[in-house]
Structures are given as structure tokens and as C-alpha cells.
DSSP file (Angstrom, degrees, kcal/mol; ACC not computed):
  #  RESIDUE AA STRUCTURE BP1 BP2  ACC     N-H-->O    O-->H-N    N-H-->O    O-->H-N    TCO  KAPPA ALPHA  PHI   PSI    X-CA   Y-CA   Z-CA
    1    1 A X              0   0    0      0, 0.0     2,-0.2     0, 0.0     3,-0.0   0.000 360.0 360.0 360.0 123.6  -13.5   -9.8   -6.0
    2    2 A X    >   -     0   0    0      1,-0.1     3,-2.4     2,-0.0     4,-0.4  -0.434 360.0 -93.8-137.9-119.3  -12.5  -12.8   -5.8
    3    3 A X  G >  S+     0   0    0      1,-0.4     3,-3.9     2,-0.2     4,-0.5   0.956 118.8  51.9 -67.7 -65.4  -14.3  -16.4   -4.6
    4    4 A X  G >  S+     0   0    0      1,-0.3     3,-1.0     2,-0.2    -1,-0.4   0.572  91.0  67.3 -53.3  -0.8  -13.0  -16.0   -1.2
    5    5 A X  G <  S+     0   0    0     -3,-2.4    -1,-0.3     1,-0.2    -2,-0.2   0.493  93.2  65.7 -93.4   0.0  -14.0  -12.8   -0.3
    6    6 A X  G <  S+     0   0    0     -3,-3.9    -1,-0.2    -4,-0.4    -2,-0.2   0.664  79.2 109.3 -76.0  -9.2  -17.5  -14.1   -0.4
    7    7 A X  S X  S-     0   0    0     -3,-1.0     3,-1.3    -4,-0.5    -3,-0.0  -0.217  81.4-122.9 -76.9 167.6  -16.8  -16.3    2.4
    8    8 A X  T 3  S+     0   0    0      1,-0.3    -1,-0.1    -2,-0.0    -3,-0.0   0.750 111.1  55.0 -81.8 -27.4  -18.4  -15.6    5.9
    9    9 A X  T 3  S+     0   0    0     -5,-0.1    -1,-0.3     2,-0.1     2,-0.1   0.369  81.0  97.7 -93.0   1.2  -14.6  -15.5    7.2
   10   10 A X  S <  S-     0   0    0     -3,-1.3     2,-0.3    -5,-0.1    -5,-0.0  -0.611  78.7 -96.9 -97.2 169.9  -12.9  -12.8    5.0
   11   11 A X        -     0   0    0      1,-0.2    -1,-0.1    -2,-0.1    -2,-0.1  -0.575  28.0-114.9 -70.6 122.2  -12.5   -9.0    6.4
   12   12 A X        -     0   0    0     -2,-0.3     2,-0.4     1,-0.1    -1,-0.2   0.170  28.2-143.5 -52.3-177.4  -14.6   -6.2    5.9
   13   13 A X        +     0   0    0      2,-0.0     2,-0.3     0, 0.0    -1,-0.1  -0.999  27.4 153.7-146.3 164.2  -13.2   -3.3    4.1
   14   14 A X        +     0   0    0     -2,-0.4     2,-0.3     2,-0.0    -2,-0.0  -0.999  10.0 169.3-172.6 147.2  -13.8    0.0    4.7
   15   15 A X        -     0   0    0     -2,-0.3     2,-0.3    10,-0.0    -2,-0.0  -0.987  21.6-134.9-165.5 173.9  -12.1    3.8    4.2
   16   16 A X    >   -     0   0    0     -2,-0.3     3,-1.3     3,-0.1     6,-0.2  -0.979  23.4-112.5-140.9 156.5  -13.2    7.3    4.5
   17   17 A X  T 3  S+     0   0    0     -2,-0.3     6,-0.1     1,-0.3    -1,-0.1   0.678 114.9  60.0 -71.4 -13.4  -12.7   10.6    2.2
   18   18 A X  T 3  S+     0   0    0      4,-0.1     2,-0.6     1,-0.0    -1,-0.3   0.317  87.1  95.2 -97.2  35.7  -10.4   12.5    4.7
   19   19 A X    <   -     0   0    0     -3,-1.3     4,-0.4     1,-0.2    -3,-0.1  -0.957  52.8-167.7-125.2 117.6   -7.4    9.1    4.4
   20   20 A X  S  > S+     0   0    0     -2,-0.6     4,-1.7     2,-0.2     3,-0.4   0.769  97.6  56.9 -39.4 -38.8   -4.6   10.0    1.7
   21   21 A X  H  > S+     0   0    0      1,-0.3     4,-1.7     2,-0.2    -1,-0.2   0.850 107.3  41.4 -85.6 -42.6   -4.0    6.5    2.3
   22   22 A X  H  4 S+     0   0    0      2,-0.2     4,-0.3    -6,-0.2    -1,-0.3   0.483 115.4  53.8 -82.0  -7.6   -7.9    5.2    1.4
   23   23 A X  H >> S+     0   0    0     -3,-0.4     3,-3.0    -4,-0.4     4,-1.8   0.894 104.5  47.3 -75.8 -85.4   -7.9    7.6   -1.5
   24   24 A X  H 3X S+     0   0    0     -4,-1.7     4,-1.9     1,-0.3     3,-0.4   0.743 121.0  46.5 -54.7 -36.2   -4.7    6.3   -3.1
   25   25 A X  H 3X S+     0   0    0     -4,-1.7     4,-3.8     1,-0.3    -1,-0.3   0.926 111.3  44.7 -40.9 -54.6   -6.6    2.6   -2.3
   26   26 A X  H <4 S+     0   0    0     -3,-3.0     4,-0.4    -4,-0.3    -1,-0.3   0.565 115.7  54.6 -90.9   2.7  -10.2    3.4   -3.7
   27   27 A X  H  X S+     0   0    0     -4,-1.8     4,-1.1    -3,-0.4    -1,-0.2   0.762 110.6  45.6 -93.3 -43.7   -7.8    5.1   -6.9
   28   28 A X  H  X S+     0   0    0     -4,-1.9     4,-1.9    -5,-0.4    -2,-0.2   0.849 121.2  38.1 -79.2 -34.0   -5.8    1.7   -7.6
   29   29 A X  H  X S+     0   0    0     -4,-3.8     4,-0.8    -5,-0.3    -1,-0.2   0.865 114.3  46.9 -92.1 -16.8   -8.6   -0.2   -7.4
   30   30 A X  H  > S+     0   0    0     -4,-0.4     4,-2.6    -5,-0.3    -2,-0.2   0.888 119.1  50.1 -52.2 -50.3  -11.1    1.8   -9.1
   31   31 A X  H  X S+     0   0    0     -4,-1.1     4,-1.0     1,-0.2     5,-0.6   0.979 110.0  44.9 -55.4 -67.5   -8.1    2.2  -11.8
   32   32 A X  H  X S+     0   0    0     -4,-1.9     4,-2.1     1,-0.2    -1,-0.2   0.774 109.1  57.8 -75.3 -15.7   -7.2   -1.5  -12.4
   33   33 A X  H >X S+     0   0    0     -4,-0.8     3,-1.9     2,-0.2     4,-1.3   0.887 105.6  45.9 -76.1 -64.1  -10.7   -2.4  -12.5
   34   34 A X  H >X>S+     0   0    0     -4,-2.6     3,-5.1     1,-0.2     4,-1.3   0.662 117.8  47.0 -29.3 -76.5  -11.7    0.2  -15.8
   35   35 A X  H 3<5S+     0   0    0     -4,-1.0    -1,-0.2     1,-0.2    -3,-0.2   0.891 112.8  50.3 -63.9 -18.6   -8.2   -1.1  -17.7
   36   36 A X  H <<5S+     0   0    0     -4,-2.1    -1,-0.2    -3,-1.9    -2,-0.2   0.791 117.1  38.4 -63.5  -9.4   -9.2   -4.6  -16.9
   37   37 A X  H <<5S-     0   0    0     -3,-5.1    -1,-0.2    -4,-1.3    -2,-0.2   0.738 113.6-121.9-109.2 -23.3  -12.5   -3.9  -18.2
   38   38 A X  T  <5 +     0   0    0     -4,-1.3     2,-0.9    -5,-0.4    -3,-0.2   0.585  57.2 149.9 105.0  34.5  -11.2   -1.9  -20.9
   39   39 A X     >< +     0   0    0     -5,-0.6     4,-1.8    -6,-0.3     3,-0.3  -0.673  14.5 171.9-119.8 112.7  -12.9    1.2  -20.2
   40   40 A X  T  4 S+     0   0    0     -2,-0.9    -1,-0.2     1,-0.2     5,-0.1   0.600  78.0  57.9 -49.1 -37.0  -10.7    4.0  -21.4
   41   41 A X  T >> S+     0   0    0      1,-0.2     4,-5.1     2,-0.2     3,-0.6   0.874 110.8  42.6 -71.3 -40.9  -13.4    6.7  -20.9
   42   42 A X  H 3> S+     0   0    0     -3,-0.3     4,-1.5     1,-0.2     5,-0.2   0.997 111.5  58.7 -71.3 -48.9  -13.7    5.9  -16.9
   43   43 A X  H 3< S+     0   0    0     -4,-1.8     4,-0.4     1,-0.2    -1,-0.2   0.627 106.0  43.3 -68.1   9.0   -9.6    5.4  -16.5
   44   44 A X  H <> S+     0   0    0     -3,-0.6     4,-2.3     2,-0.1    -1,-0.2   0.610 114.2  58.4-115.8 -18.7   -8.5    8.8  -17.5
   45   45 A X  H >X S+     0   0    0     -4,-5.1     3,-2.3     2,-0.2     4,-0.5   0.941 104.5  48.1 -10.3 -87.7  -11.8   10.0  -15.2
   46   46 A X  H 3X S+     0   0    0     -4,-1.5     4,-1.9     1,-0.3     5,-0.2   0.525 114.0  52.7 -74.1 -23.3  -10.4    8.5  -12.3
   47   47 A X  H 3> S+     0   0    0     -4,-0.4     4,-2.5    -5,-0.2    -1,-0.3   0.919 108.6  44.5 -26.7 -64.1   -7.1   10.3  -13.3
   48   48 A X  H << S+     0   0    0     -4,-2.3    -2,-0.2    -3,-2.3    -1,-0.2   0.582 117.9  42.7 -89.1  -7.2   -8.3   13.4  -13.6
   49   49 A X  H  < S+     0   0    0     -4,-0.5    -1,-0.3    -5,-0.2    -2,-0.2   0.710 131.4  23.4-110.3 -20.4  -10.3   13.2  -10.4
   50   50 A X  H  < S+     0   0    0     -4,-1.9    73,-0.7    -5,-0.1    -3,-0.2   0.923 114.5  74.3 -84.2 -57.2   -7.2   11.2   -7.9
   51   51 A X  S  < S-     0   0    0     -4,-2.5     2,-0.4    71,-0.2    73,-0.2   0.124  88.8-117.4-103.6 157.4   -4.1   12.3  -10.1
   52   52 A X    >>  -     0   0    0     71,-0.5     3,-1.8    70,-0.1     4,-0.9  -0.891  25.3-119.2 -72.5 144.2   -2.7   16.2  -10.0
   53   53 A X  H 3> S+     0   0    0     -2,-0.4     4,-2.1     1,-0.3     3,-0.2   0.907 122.3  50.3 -62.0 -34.2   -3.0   18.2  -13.7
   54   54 A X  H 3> S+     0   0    0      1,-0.3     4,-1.2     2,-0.2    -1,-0.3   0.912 111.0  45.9 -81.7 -25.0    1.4   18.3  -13.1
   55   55 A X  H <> S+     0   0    0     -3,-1.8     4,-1.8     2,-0.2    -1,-0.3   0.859 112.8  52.1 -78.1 -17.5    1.4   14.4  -12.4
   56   56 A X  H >X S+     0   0    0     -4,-0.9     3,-2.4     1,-0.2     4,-1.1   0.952 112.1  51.6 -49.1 -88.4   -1.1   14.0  -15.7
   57   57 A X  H 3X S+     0   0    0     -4,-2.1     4,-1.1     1,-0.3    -1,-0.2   0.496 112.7  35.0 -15.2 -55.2    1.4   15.8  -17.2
   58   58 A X  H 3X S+     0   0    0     -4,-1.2     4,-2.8     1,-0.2    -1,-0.3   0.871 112.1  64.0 -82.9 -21.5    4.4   13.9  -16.3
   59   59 A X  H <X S+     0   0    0     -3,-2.4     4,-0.7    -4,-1.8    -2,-0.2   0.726 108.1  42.0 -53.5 -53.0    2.2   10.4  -16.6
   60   60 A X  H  X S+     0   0    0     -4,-1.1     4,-1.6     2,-0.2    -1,-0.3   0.660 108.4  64.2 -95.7 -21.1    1.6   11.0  -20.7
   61   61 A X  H  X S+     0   0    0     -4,-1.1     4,-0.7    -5,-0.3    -2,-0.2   0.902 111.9  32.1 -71.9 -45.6    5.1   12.1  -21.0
   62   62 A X  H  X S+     0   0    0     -4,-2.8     4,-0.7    -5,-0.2    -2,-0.2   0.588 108.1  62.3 -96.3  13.6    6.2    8.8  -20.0
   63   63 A X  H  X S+     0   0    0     -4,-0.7     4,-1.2     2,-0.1    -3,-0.1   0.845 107.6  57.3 -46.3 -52.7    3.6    6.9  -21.4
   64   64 A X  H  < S+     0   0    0     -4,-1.6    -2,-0.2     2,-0.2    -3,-0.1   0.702 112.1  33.5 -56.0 -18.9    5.2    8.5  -24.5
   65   65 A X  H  < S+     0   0    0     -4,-0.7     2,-1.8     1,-0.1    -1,-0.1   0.716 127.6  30.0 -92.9 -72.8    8.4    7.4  -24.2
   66   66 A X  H  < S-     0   0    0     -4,-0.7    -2,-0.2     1,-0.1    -1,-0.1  -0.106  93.5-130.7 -81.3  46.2    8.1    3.6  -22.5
   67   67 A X     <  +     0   0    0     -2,-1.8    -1,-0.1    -4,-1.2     2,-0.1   0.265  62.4  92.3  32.8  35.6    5.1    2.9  -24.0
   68   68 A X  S    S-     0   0    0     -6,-0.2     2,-1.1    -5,-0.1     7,-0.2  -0.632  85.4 -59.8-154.2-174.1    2.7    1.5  -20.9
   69   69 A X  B  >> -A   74   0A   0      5,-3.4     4,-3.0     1,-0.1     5,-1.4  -0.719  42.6-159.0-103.5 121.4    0.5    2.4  -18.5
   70   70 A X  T  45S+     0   0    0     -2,-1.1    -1,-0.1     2,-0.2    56,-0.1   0.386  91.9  54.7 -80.0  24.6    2.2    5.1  -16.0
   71   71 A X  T  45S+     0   0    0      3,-0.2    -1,-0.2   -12,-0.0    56,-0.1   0.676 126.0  23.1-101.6 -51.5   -0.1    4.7  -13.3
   72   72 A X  T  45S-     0   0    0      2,-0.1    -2,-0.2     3,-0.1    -3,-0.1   0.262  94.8-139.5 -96.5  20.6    0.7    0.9  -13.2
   73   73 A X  T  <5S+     0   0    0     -4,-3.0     2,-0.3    -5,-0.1    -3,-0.2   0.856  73.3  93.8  46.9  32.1    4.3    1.1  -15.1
   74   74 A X  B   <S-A   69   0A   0     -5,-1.4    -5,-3.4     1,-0.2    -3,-0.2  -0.983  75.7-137.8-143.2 157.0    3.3   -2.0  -17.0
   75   75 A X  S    S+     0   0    0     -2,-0.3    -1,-0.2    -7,-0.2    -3,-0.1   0.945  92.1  57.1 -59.7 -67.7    1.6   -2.9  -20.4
   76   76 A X  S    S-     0   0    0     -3,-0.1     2,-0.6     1,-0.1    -7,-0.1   0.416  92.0-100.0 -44.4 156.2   -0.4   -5.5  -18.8
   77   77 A X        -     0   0    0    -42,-0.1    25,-0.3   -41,-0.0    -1,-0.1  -0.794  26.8-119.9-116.9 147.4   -2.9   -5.5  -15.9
   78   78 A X        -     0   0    0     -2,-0.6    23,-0.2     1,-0.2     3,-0.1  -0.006   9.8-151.9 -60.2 170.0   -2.2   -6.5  -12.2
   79   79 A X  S    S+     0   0    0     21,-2.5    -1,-0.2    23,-0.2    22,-0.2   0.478  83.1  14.1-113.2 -22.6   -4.5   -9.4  -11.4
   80   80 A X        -     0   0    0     20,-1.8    20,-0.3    22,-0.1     2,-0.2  -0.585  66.2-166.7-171.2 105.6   -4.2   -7.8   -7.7
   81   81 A X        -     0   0    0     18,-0.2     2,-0.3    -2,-0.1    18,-0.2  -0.602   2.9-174.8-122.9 156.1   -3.0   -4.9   -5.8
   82   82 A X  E     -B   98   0B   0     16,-2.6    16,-1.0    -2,-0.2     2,-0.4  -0.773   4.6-161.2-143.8 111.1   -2.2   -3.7   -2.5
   83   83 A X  E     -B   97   0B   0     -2,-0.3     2,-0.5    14,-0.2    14,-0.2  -0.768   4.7-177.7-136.5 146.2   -1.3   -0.5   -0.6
   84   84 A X  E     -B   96   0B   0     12,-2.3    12,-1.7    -2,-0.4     2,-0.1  -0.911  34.9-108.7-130.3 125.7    0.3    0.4    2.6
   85   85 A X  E     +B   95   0B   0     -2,-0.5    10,-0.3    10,-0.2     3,-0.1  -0.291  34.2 174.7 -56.9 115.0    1.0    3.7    4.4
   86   86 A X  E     -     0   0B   0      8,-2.1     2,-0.3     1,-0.2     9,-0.2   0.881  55.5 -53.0 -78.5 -79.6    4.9    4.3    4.4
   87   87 A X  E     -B   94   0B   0      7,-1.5     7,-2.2     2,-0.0     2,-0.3  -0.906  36.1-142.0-165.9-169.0    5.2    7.9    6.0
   88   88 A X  E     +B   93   0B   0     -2,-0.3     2,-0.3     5,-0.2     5,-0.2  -0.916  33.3 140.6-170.6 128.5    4.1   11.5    5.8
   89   89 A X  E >   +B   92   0B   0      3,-0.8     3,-3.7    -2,-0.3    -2,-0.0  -0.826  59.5  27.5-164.0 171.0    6.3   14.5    6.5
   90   90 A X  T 3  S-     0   0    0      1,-0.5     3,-0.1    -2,-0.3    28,-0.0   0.418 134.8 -46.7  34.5  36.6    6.4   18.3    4.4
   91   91 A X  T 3  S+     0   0    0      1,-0.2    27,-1.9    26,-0.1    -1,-0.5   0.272 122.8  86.7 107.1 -23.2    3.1   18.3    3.4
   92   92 A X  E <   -BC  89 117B   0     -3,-3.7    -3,-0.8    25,-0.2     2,-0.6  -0.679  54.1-149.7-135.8 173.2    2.8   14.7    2.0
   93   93 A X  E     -BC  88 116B   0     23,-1.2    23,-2.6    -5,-0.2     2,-0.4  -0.961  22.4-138.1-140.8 156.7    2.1   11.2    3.0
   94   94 A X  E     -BC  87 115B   0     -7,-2.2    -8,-2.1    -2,-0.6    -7,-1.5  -0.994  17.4-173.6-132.0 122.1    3.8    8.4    1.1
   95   95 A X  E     -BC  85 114B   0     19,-1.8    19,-3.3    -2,-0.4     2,-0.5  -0.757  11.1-153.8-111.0 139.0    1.9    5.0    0.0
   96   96 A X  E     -BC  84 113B   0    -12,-1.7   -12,-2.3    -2,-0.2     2,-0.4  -0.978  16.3-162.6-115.8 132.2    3.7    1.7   -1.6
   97   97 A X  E     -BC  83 112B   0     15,-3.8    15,-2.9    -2,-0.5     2,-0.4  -0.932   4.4-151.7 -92.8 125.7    1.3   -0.1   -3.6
   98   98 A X  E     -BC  82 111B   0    -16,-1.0   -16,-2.6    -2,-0.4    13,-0.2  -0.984   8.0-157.3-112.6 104.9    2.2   -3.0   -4.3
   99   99 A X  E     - C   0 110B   0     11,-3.4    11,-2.5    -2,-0.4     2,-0.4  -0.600   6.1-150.1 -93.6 143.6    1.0   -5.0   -7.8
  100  100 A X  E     - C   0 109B   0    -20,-0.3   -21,-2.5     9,-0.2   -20,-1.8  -0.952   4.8-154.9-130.7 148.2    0.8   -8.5   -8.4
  101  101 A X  E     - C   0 108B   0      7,-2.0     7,-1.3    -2,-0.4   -23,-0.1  -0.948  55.1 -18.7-129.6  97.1    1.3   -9.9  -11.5
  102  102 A X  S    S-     0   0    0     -2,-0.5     2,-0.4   -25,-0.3   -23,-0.2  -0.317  79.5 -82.0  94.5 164.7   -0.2  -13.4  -12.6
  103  103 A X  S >  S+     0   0    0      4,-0.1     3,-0.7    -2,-0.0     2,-0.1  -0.895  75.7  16.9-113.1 138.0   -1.5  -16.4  -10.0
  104  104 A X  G >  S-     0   0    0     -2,-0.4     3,-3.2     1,-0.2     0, 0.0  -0.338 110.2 -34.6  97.9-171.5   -0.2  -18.9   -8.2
  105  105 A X  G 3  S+     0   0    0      1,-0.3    -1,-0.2    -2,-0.1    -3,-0.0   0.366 132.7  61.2 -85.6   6.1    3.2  -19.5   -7.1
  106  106 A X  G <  S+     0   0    0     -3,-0.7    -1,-0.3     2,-0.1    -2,-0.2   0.483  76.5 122.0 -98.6  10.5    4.4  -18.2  -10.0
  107  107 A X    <   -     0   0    0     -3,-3.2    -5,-0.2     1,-0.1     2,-0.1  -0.447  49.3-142.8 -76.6 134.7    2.9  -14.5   -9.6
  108  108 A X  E     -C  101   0B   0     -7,-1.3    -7,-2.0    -5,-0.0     2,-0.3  -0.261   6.1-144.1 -92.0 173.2    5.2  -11.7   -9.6
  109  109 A X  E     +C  100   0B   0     -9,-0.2     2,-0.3    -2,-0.1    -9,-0.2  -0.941  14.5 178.8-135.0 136.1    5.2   -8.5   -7.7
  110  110 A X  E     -C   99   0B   0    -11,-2.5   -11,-3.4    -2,-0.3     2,-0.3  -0.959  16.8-151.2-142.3 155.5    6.2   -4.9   -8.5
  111  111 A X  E     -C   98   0B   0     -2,-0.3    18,-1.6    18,-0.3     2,-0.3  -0.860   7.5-165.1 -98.0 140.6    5.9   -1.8   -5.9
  112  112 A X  E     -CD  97 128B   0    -15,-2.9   -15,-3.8    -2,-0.3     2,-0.5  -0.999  15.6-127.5-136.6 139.1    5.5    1.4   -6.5
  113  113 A X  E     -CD  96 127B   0     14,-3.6    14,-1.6    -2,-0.3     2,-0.5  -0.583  25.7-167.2 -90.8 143.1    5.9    4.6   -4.5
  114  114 A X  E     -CD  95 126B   0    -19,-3.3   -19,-1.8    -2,-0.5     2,-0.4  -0.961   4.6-161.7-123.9 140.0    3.0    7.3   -4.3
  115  115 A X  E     -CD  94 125B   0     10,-1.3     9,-4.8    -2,-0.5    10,-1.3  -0.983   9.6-178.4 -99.5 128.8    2.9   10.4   -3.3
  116  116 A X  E     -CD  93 123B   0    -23,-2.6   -23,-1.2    -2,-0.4     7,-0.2  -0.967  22.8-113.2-142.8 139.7    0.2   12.6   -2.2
  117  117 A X  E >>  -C   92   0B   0      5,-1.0     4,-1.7    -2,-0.4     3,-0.7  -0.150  14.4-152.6 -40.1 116.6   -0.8   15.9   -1.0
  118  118 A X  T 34 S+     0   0    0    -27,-1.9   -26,-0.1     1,-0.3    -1,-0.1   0.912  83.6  47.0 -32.4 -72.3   -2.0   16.7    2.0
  119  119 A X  T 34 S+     0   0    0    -28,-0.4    -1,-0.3     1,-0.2   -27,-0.1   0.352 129.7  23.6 -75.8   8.9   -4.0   19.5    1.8
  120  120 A X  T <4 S-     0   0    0     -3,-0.7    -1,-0.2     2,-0.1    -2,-0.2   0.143  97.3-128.5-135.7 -12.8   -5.9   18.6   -1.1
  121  121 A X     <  +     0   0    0     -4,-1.7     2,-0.2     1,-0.3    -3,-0.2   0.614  58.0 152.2  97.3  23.4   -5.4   14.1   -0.8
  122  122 A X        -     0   0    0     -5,-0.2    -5,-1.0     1,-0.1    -1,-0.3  -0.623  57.6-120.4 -77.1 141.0   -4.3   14.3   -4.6
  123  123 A X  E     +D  116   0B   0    -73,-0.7   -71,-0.5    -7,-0.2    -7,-0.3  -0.647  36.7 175.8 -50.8 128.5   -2.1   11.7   -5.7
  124  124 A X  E     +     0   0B   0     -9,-4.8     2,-0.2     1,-0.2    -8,-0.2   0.589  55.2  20.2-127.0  -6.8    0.9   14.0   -6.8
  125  125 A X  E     -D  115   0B   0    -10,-1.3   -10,-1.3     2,-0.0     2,-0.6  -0.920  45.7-167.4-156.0 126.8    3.8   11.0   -7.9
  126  126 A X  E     +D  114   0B   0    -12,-0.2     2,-0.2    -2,-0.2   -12,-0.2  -0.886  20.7 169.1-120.1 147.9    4.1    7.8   -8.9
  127  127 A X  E     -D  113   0B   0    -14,-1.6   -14,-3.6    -2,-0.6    -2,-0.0  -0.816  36.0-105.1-177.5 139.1    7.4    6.1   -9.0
  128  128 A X  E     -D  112   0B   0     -2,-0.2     2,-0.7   -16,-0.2   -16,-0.3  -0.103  30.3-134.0 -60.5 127.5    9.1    2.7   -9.3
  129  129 A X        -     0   0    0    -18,-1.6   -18,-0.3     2,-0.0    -1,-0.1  -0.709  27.8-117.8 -86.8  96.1   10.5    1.2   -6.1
  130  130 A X              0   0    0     -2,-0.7   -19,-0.0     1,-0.2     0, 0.0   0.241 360.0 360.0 -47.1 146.7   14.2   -0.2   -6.9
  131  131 A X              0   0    0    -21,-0.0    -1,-0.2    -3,-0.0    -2,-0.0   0.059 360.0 360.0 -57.7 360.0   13.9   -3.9   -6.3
């Protein structure tokens, strides 16, 4: 959190367990805080309780090659992230999250697309969105 959101003027926030969309939310932020905090034990938790066992799977296969973190496709961690409902069709609903990198007018951005299951609200893909 940070100084402004203590002010009397900023927005609540707020989600519920049946939004794919507030899941993939209350996952990115849960997530960025444990690697910011460094705690390894709680971010492969929150994996194993957002993530599907076949996205684990593909997630530590490309850790293993490019050497980063495959949720957030970076070594580093975002200083601030944000995600917004794209679309939902065949069973799935589609999030980009959008990470920000660094402060101030020189903070960067990268996006990434999620996918998740319907019936069960799992995050089921993560994947870079081409610039």
C-alpha cells in the first residue's frame, strides 16, 4: 500500500470468490507481495492454490530455461500491478495484468495475458503480450 491509499479520497477495493477476474487480482497481488518479501514457502502456496498442476508444470519448465520468475516473466519484482478483464468465451475468461516496473516517469510497463478456467476460477496460462 502505498502513502496515498491512506488518504480519505482513494477508492475502496473490494472482490468476491465466484470473479475469475478478482481471483487472478487477489493471486498477483498476494504473489508479488511474498517475492517482495522474499517468502519462497508462501509463493509456491499461492501457486499451487491459484495456478493449474499443467500451468505449474509448464511455469518450472520455463523458469528452467529463461531463468526468472514465470508468473511475473521477470527476475525482478514489479513495484505495482494491475489487471483488467479482456474477454471470456469456450470455457475461459481472459485477464491482462499489467506490471509496472520502477517509479516515477521513468517506470516501465510489461502486460501479460492470463487465462483462466471457468468452471473451477483456476489460472490456467500466463503469457507475454507482444508489445
Amino acid at each position: 500500500m502505498t502513502d496515498t491509499d491512506t488518504d480519505a479520497g482513494t477508492a475502496a477495493r473490494s472482490g468476491s470468490p465466484d470473479s475469475a477476474v478478482d481471483r487472478v487480482a487477489d493471486f498477483y497481488g498476494a504473489y508479488v507481495d511474498a517475492v517482495a518479501d522474499g517468502t519462497d514457502d508462501l509463493s509456491d502456496e499461492l501457486r499451487g492454490h491459484y495456478l493449474t498442476e499443467d500451468l505449474r508444470q509448464r511455469l518450472a519448465a520455463w523458469e528452467e530455461v529463461n531463468h526468472a520468475d514465470g508468473v511475473l516473466r521477470a527476475q525482478d519484482v514489479p513495484t505495482a500491478w494491475e489487471v483488467a478483464y479482456q474477454d471470456a468465451g469456450a470455457g475461459h475468461l481472459f485477464t491482462t495484468v499489467t506490471l509496472t516496473w520502477g517509479t516515477g516517469p521513468d517506470a516501465g510497463t510489461t502486460r501479460l495475458a492470463v487465462q483462466s478456467d471457468l468452471s473451477t476460477k483456476l489460472i490456467s496460462d500466463i503469457e507475454d503480450v507482444p508489445a
